[in-house]
Phi, psi and omega in degrees: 000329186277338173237015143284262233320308176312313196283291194298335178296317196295311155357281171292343177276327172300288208315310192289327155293328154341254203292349181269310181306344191270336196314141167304149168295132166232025168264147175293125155316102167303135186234092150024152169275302170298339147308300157317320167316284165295337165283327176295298183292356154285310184321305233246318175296269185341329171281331165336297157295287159340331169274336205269000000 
């Protein structure tokens, strides 16, 4: 009993990574403080332009 029992969690245990891998991602890429840093100060030359 103990090692079907043994057998079918390690099973269930592939299947269930399995299938959490097929799922769609629905996390956002992280972007950096410097990055952010820089995007914001490209943003701010363009409103720049744009005013001028």
């Amino acid at each position: 009993m103990n090692r079907k029992k043994k057998i079918k969690q390690t099973i269930k245990k592939l299947v269930k990574k399995e299938n959490a891998k097929k799922q769609p991602k629905n996390k956002v890429r992280y972007i950096s403080k410097a990055e952010r840093a820089a995007l914001e100060a490209e943003e701010q030359k363009k409103q720049e332009q744009e005013i001028e």
